[in-house]
C-alpha positions in Angstrom: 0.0 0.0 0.0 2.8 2.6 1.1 4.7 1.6 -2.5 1.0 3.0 -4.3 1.0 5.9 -2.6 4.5 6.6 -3.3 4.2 5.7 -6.8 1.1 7.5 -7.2 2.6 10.7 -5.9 5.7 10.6 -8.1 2.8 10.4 -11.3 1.3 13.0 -9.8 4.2 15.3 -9.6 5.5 14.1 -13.1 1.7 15.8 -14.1 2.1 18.8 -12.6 5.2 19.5 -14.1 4.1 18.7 -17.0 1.5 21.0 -16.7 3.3 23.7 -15.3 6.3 23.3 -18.8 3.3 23.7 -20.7 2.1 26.6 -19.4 5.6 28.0 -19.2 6.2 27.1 -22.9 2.5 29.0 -23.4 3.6 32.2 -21.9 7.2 32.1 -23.5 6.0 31.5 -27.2 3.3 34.6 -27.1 5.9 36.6 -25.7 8.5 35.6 -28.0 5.9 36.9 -30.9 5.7 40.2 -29.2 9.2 40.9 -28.9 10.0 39.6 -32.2 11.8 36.3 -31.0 12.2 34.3 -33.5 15.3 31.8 -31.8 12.7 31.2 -28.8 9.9 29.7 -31.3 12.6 27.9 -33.0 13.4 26.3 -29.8 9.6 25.8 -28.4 9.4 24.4 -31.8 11.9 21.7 -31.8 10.4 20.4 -27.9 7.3 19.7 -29.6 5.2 23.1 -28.6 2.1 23.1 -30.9 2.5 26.0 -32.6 -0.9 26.7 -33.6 -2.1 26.9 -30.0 -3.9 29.9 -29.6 -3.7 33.1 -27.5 -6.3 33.6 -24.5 -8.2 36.1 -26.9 -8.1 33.1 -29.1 -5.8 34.5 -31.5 -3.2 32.6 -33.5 0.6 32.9 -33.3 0.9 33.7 -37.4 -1.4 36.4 -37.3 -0.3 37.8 -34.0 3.4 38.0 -35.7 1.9 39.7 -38.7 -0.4 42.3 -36.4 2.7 43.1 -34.4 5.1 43.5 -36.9 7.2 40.8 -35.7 8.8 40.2 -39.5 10.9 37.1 -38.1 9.1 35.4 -36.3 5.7 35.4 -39.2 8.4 34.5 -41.5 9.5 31.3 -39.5 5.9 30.5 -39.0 4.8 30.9 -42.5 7.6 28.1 -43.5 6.2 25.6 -41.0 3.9 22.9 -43.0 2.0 22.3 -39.5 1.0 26.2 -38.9 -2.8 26.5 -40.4 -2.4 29.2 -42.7 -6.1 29.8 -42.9 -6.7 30.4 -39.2 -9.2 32.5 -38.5 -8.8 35.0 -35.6 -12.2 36.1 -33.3 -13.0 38.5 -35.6 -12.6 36.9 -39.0 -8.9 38.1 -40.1 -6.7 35.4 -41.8 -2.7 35.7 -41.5 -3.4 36.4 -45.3 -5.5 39.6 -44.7 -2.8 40.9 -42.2 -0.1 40.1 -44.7 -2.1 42.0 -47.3 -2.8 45.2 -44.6 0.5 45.3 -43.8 2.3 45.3 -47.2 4.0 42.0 -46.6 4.3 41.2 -50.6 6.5 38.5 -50.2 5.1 36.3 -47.4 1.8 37.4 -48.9 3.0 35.0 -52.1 4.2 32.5 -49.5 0.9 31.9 -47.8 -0.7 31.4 -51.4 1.6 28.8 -52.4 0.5 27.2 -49.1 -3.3 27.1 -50.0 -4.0 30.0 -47.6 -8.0 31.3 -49.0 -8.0 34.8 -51.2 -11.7 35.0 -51.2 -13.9 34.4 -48.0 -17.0 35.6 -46.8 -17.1 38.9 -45.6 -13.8 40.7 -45.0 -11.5 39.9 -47.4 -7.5 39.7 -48.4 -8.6 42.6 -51.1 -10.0 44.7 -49.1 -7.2 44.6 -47.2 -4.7 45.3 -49.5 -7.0 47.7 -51.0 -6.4 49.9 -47.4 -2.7 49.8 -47.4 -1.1 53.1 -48.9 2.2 52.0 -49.0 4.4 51.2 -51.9 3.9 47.2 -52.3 0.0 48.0 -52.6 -0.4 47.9 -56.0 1.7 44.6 -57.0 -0.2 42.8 -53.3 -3.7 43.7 -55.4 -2.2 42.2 -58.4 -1.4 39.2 -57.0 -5.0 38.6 -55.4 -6.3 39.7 -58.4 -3.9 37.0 -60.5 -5.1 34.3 -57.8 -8.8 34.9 -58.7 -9.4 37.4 -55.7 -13.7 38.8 -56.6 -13.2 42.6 -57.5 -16.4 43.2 -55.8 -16.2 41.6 -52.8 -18.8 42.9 -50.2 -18.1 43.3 -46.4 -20.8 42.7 -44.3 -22.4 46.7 -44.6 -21.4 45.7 -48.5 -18.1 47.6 -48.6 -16.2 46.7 -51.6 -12.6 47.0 -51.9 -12.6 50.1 -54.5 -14.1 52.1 -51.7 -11.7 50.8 -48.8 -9.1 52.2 -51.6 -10.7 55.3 -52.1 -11.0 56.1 -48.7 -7.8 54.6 -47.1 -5.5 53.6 -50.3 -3.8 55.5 -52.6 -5.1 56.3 -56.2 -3.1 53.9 -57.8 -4.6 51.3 -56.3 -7.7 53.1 -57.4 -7.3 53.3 -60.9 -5.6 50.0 -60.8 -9.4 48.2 -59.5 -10.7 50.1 -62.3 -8.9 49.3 -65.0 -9.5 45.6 -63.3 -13.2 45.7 -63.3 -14.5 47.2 -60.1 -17.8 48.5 -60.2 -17.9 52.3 -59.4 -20.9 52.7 -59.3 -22.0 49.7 -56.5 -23.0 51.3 -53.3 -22.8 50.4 -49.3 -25.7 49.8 -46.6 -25.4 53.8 -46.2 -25.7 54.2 -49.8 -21.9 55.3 -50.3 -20.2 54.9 -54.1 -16.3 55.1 -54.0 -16.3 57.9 -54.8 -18.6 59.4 -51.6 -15.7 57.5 -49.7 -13.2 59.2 -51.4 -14.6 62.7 -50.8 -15.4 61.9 -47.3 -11.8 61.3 -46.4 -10.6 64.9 -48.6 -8.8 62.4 -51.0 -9.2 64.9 -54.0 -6.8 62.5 -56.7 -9.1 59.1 -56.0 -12.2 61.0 -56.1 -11.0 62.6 -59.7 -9.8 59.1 -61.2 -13.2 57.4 -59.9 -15.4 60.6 -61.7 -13.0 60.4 -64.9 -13.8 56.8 -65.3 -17.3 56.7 -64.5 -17.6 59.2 -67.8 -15.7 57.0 -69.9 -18.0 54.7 -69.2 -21.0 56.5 -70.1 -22.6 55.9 -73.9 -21.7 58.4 -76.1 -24.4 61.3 -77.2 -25.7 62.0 -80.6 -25.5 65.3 -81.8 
């Protein structure tokens, strides 16, 4: 009797160290991602630490390392074939939908070659990269675009990306929907066009380029 209870104290400590490595190795991998620590996932990553496990906001660690801006570490996770690329976080936002917001061209192309979804419901990758401003915007819309990303993609209050460009983008993201397809003319639950985004937000170039093209569009008087 005395050799159970010792045995079954040693299986019980054995547990609770086990459980208290795993919630060591929790805390340690969702702080690596904060401060950008890629040699810690690396190393949680070779003992076996599940690297899809999610945050306590139920977040996972690829899209938490593309939110952040920690470039080494969403790297390192992007290559692993076990990380679900298609993870979605509470609130609907894939690690490809980050990459897109945050210019991330490259690993953007990475996560497609992986299978990671360009068209969803709701939300999408192109809206997304229809937002960002910066200089890898127009070539990230390409490349949805090129992987059969919908033009015309409605958010839930119908938002399409041509209006998240003309409100938040720049107008050569704009014109480059345009020449694409979008649909200028489409309007919101508020009954916004692109162009009442672009006005709304002062941005005088996008609302230009949206007016020029609707006229080009329009069938041609006789005289």
């Amino acid at each position: 009797m005395k050799k159970r209870t010792v045995l079954k104290g040693f299986f019980s400590g054995l547990l609770l160290l086990g459980l208290r490595a795993r919630a060591n190795s929790f805390d340690d991998f969702f702080s690596a991602i904060k401060r950008d620590d890629v040699a810690t996932v690396r190393n949680l990553a070779r003992r076996g630490f599940d690297l899809n496990t999610l945050n306590a906001n139920g977040e996972h660690g690829l899209f938490l390392a593309l939110r952040d801006d920690a470039g080494a570490v969403a790297d390192f996770l992007a290559g692993q074939p076990k990380v679900d690329v298609n993870k979605l976080s509470e609130k609907g936002e894939s690690p490809l939908m980050m990459a897109a917001l945050k210019g991330r061209l490259e690993l953007a192309q990475r996560l497609i070659a992986r299978q990671a979804e360009v068209n969803k419901p709701g939300w999408t990758p192109l809206h997304y990269a229809a937002t960002h401003a910066g200089p890898t915007a127009p070539a990230m819309v390409r490349l949805l675009l090129e992987h059969h990303a919908y033009i015309d993609a409605e958010s839930p209050n119908r938002t399409t990306p041509l209006m998240m460009a003309a409100h938040y983008g720049s107008p050569g993201v704009v014109k480059l929907l345009l020449e694409e397809g979008a649909d200028p003319l489409l309007r919101n639950e508020q009954g916004m066009t692109a162009i009442d985004f672009a006005q709304r937000a002062g941005r005088a170039e996008s609302a230009d380029i949206i007016a020029a093209f609707v006229r080009a569009q329009q069938p041609k008087g006789r005289w």
